[in-house]
Every structure is written in C-alpha cells, then in structure tokens.
C-alpha beads as a LAMMPS data file, in Angstrom:
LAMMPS data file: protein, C-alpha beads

279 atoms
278 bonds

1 atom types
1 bond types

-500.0 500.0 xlo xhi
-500.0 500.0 ylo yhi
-500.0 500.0 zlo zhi

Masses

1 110.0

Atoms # bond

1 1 1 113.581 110.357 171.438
2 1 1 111.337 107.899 172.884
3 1 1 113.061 104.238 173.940
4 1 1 111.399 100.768 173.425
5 1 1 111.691 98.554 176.004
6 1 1 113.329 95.650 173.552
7 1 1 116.028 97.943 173.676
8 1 1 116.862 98.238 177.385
9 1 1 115.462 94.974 178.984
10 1 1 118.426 93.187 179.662
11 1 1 119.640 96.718 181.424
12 1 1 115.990 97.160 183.315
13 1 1 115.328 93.323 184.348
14 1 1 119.173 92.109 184.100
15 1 1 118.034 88.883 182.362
16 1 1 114.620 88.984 183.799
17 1 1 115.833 88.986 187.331
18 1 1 115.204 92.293 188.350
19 1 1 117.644 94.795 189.440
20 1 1 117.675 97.138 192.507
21 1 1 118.211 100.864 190.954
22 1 1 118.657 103.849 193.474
23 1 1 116.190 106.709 191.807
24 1 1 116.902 110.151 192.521
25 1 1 115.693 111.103 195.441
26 1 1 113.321 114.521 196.671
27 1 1 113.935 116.859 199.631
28 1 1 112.717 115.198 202.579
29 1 1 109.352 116.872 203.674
30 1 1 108.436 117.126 207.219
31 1 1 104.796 114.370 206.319
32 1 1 107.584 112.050 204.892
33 1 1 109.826 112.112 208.179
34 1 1 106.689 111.244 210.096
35 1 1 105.388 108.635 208.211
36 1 1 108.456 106.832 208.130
37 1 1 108.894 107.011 212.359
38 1 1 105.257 105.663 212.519
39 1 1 106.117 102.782 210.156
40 1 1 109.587 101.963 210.846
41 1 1 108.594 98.941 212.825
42 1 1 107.863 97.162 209.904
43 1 1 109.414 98.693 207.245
44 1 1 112.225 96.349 205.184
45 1 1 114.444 97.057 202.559
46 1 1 113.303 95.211 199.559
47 1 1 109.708 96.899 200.339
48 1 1 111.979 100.607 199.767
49 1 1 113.744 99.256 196.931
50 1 1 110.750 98.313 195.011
51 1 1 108.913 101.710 195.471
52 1 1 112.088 103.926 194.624
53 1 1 113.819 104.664 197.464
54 1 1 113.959 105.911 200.809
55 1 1 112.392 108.778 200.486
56 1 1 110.168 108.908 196.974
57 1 1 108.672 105.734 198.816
58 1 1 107.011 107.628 201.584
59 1 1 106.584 110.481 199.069
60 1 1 104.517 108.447 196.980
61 1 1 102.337 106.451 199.504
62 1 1 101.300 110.271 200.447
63 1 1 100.478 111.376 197.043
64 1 1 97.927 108.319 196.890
65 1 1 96.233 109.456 199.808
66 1 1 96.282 113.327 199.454
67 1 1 98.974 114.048 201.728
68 1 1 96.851 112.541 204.428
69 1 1 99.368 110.426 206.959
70 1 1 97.324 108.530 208.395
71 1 1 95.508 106.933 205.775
72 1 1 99.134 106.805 203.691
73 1 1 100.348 104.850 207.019
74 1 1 97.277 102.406 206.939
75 1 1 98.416 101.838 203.049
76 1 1 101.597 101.284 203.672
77 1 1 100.813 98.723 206.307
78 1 1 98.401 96.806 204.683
79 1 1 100.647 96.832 201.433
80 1 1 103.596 95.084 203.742
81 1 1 100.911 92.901 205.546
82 1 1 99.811 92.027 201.674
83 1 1 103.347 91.382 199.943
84 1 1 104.289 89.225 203.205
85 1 1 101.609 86.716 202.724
86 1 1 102.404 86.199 199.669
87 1 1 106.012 86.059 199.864
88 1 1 106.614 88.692 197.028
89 1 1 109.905 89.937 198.178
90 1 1 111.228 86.754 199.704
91 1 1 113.151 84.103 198.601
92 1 1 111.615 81.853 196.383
93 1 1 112.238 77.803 195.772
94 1 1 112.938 76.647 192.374
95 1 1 109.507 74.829 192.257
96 1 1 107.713 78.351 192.958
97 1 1 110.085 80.317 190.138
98 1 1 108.718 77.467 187.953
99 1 1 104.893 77.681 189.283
100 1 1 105.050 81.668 188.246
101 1 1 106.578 80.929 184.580
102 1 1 103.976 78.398 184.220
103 1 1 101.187 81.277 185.114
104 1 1 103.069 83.974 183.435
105 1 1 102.737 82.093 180.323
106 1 1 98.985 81.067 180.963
107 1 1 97.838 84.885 181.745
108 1 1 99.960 87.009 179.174
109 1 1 98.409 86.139 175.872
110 1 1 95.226 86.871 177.336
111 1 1 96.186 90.570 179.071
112 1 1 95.470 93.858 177.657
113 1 1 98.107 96.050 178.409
114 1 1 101.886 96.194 177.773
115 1 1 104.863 97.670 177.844
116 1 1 106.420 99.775 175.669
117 1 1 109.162 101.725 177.103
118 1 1 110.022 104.844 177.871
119 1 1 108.605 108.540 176.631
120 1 1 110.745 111.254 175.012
121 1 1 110.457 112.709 178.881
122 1 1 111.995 109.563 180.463
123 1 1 108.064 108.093 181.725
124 1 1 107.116 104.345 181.603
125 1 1 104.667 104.388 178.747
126 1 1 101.840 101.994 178.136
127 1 1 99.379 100.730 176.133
128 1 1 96.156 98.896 176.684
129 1 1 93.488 97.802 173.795
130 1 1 90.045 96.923 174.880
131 1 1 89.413 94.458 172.024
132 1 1 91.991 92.642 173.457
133 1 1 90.238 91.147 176.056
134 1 1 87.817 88.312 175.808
135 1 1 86.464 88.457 179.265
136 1 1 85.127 84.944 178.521
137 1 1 88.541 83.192 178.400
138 1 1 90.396 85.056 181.330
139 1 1 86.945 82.895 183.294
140 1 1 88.590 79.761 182.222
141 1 1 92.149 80.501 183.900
142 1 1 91.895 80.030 187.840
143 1 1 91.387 83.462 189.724
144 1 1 94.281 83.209 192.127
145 1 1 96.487 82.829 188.565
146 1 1 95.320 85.866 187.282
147 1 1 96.003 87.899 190.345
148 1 1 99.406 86.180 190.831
149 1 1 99.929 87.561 187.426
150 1 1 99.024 90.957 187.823
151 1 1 100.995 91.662 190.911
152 1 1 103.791 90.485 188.538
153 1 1 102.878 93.064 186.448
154 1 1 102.512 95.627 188.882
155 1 1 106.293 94.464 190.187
156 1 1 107.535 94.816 186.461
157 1 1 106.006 98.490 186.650
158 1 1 107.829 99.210 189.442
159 1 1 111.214 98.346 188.544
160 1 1 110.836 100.062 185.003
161 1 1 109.577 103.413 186.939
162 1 1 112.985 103.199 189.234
163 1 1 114.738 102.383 186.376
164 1 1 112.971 105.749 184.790
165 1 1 114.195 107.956 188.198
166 1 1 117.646 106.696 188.486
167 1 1 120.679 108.739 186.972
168 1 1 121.842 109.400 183.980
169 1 1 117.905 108.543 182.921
170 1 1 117.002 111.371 185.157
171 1 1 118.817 114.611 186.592
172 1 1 119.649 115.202 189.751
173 1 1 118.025 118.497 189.756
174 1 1 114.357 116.526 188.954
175 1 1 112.785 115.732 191.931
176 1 1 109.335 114.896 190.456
177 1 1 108.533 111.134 190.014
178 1 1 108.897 110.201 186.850
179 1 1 105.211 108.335 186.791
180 1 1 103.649 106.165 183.831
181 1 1 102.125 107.446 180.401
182 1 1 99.297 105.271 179.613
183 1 1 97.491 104.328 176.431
184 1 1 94.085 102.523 176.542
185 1 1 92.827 102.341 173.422
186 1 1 88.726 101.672 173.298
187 1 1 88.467 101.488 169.752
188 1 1 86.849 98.111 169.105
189 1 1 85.087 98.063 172.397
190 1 1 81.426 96.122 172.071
191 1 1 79.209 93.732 173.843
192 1 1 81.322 91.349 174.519
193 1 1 83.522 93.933 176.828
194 1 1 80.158 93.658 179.058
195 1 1 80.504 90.568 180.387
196 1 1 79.289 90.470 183.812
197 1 1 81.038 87.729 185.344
198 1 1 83.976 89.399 182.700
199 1 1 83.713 92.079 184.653
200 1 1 83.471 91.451 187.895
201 1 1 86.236 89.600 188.171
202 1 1 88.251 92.083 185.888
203 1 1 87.259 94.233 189.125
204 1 1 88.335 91.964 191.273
205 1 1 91.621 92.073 189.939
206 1 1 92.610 95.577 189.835
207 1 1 91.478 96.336 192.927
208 1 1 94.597 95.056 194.316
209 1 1 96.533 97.457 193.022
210 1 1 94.292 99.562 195.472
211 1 1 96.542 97.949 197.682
212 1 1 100.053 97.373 196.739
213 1 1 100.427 100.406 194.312
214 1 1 101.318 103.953 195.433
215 1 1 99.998 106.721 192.633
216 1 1 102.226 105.747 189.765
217 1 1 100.681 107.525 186.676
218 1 1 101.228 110.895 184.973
219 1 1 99.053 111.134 182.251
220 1 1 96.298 108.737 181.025
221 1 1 94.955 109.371 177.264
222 1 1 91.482 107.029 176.652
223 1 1 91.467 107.237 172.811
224 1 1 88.539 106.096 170.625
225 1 1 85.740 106.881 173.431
226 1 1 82.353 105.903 172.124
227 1 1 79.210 108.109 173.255
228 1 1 78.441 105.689 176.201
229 1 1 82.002 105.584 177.688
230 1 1 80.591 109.406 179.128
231 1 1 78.365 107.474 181.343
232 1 1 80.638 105.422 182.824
233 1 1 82.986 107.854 183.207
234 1 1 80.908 109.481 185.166
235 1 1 80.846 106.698 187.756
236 1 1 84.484 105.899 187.923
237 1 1 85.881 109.640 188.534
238 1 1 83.453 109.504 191.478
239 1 1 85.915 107.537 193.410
240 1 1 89.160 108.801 192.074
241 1 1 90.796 111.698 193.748
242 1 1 90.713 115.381 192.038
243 1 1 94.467 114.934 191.333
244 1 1 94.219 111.953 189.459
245 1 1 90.854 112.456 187.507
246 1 1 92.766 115.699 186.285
247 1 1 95.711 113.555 184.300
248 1 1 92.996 111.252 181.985
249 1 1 92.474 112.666 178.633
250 1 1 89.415 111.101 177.266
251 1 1 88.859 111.830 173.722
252 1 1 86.476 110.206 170.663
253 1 1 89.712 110.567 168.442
254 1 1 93.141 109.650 168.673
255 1 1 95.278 112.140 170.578
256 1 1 97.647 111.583 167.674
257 1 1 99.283 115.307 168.381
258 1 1 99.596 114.594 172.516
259 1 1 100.615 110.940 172.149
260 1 1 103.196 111.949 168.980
261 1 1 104.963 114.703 171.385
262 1 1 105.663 111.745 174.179
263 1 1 107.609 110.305 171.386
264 1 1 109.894 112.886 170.026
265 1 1 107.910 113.189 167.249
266 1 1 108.878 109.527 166.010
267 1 1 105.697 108.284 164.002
268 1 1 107.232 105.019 163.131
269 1 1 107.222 104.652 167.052
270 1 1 103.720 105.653 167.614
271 1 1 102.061 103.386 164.960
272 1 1 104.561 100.339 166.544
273 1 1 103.087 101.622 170.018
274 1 1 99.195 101.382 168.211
275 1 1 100.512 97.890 167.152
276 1 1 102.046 96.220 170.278
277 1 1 99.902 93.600 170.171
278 1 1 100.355 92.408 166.374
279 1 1 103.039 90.339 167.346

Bonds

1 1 1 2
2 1 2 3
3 1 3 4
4 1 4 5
5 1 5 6
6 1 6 7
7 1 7 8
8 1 8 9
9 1 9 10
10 1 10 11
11 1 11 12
12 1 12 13
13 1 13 14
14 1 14 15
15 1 15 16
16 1 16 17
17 1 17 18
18 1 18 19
19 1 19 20
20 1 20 21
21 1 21 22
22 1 22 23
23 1 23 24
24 1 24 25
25 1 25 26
26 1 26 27
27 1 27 28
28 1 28 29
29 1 29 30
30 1 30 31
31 1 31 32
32 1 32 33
33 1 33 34
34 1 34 35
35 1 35 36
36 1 36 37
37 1 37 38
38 1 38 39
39 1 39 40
40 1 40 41
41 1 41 42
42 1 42 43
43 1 43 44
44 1 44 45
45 1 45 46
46 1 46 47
47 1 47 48
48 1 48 49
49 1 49 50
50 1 50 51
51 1 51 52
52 1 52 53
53 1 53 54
54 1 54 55
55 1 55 56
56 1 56 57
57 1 57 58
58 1 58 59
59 1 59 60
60 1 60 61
61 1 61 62
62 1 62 63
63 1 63 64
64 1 64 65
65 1 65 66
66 1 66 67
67 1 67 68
68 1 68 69
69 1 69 70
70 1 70 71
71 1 71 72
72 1 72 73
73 1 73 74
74 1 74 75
75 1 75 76
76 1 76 77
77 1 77 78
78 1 78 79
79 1 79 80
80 1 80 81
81 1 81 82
82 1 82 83
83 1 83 84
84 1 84 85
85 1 85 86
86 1 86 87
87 1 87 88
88 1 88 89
89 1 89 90
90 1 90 91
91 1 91 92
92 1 92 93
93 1 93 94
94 1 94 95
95 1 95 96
96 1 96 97
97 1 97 98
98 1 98 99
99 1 99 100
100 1 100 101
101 1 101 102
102 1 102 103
103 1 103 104
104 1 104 105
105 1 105 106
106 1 106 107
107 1 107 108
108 1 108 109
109 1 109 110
110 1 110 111
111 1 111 112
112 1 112 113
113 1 113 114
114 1 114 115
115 1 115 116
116 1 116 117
117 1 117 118
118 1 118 119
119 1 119 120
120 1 120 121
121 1 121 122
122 1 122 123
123 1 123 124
124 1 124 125
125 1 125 126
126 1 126 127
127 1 127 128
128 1 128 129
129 1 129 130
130 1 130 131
131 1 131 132
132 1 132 133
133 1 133 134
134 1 134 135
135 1 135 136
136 1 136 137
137 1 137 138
138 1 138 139
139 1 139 140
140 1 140 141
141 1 141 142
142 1 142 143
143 1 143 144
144 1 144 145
145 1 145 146
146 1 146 147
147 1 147 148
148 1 148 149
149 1 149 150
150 1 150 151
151 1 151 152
152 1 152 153
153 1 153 154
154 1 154 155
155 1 155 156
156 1 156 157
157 1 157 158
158 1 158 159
159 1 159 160
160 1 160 161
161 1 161 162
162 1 162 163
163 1 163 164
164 1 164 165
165 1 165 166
166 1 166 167
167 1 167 168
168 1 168 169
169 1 169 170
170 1 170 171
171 1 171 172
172 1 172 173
173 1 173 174
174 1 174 175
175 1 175 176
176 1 176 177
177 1 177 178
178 1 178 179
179 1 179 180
180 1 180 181
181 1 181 182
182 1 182 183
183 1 183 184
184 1 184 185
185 1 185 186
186 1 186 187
187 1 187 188
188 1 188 189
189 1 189 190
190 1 190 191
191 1 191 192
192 1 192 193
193 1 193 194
194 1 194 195
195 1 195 196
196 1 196 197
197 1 197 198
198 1 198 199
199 1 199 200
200 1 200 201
201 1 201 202
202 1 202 203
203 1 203 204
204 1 204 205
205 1 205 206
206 1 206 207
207 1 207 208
208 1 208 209
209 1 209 210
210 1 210 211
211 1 211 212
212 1 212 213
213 1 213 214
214 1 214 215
215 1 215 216
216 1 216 217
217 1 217 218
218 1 218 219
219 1 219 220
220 1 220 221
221 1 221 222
222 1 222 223
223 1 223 224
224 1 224 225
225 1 225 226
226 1 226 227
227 1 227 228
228 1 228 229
229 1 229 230
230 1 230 231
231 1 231 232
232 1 232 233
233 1 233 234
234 1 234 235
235 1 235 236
236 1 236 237
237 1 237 238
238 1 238 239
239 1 239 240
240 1 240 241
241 1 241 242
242 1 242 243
243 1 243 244
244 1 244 245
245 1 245 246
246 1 246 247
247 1 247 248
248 1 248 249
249 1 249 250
250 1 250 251
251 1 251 252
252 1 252 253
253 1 253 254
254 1 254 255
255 1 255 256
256 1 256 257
257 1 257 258
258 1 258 259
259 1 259 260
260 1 260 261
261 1 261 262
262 1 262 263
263 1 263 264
264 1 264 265
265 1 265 266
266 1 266 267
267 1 267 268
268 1 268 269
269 1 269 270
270 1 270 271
271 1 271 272
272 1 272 273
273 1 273 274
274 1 274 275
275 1 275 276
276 1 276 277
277 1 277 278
278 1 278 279
C-alpha cells in the first residue's frame, strides 16, 4: 500500500528540520572508486548525506552523465561550488531561517508540484498540474525568491528519496535507487501556460536543478496530453539522455491502470493524489 506523506512527515523531516538517514548502499563499482579519488579534495559530509550516501552519491552523479567520469566529476564540482555560495548546507542565523519561511510562504501557493508520498514500491511520488500555474503571478515574486524556493524543494526531494532507500523502507538486498514517480497532469493546459516572460523564467528556474540534482526519477507519466504537446515533445527529448526519455509515459488519457498499480490498487488514494491541490 501506497503511504501519504501526512503520515510520515514528522519521521522524514523530524519537525521540519531534516534528518540525516543512511540509505542502503550498492556494490562499489570501479567508475565510483575513481570519481570519488578525483573529488575527494572537496568533497564534505553534509554534501554525501544529502545525496544518499557514500557510495549511491557517486553512483548517481554517474547515472546523470551516462557513466561518463569526467563530466559526472565536473557536476559534482560545480554542484559543491553551487551549494557553497549559497550556504545550503551550512549553518544558518536565525534571521536567514526566518528570511526562507518568509519565501517559503510567498512561493508555495503559487508552485505546481507536490508531494505526496511514497508508492506501493517504496518511490517518492509526485504530482504536478499545469493549470496550476499562472505564469503571470510567479513575475510578481522576485526571481532570486523563486529559485531560493526551488532549491528548497529540490532539498525536500532529497531527504524524502533517502528516507525511501534507508532500511526497513528498503531491503538490503535492493541496490537500485529508489528514484521519484512523477505525475504532471496537463489537463487544463491553455494560453495562458504560454507566457513568454512565464516561461522563460519558469526555464530559468529549473535549470538549476541541471546543476544541483543527480538523476532522481524513475518513471514520469504526462497525463491529459493535448495534440500540440507532440511538438514540443519533440524538442525537449532532444536534450534528454536515451535513459531518461525512456521512463516518460506521455499519454492523451489518464494512465489510470499504471498510476492505480503505484498505489496498491488504493483508488481513494489516487483520486486524493488527482486532488492534492484542493486543499
């Protein structure tokens, strides 16, 4: 059975402080021993924690960049050049803890996606509705906010996926990362969605996670395509790798049957999942 996040926050986030988990980890693999001798110069321990481990971290850096070590060392560098300027592992003053509330709560009423908890199989699972988003209003919030907020969302993700990997969520005998199941839900989606400026700074946005986030997802389902979505499809599997373009499901329906079978079954779950943002 599938688990909603109300019911395991205070366990995930220990009061919304985060928690340090210790995921399962693989076999060490002869690409992960290198790239952690060319990067154990700058490597720290929170930066391990937060991407599951000692080994899955290196694991995972490599998986976003097709096994390719050098280009999964020049991530990993620029991710721990990136969360150092902004001090996102450090120790923070009172004053800044406030500051981030105060954007938290600015940002979240206007975001798209959220969390739902955890899949039947023990995955993070998502979901994101396009008519959520009025493009116009997230122009009226300052820029720098809106990124601030998102690499607290991307931080949230990470502590729910180590939460996902750590025993007795996961066996011992599963070495695969237990990645994220998302949702994103384009029913709804019209001309409004096509705000340029909207858009661009949408763009803008996620691209960080180009460079904080190692490949994190397992299966993506876009539900509720319309005919045009094709095209632009088209475009944005031109820059994803093989691997990854291979776990998005996009369908004109609902992938009731798929979504239903990440959730035990449960259809009072997957119509509160199709409803996390009534309340």
């Amino acid at each position: 059975m599938a688990t909603k996040l109300d019911d395991v926050e205070n366990e995930v986030f220990n009061s919304g402080s985060g928690v340090g988990f210790d995921p399962v980890q693989p076999e060490e693999s002869e690409k992960c021993t290198e790239l952690r001798d060319r990067v154990k110069d700058v490597m720290y321990d929170a930066f391990l924690e937060k991407y599951g481990g000692e080994r899955y971290t290196y694991e995972r850096f490599l998986a976003a960049r097709n096994n390719n070590i050098d280009k999964a060392e020049k991530m990993i560098k620029k991710a721990i050049e990136f969360r150092k300027q902004r001090n996102l592992d450090g120790e923070k003053s009172e004053e800044e803890l406030e500051e981030l509330d105060r954007i938290f709560k600015e940002c979240e009423p206007h975001w798209f996606l959220k969390f739902w908890g955890y899949s039947k199989e023990g995955n993070l699972l998502t979901y994101a509705s396009v008519k959520n988003v009025v493009l116009k209003d997230l122009l009226e919030i300052p820029e720098d906010h809106i990124k601030r907020f998102y690499l607290m969302m991307l931080d949230k993700a990470f502590t729910m996926q180590n939460y996902a990997n750590t025993p007795p969520r996961k066996s011992s005998e599963n070495s695969k990362w237990n990645g994220s199941i998302d949702v994103i839900n384009l029913k709804g989606i019209s001309m409004s969605h096509l705000h340029i400026s909207g858009l661009r700074l949408l763009n803008r946005v996620l691209k960080i996670a180009q460079l904080v986030a190692p490949e994190i997802m397992d299966k993506t389902y876009i539900i509720h395509a319309p005919w045009f979505f094709s095209a632009a499809w088209a475009i944005i599997k031109n820059v994803l790798a093989p691997d990854i373009v291979a776990k998005v499901v996009i369908t004109s329906g609902s992938a009731e049957k798929e979504i239903l079978e990440h959730l035990g079954g449960d259809r009072e779950q997957y119509e509160d999942l199709l409803n996390s943002f009534s309340s």
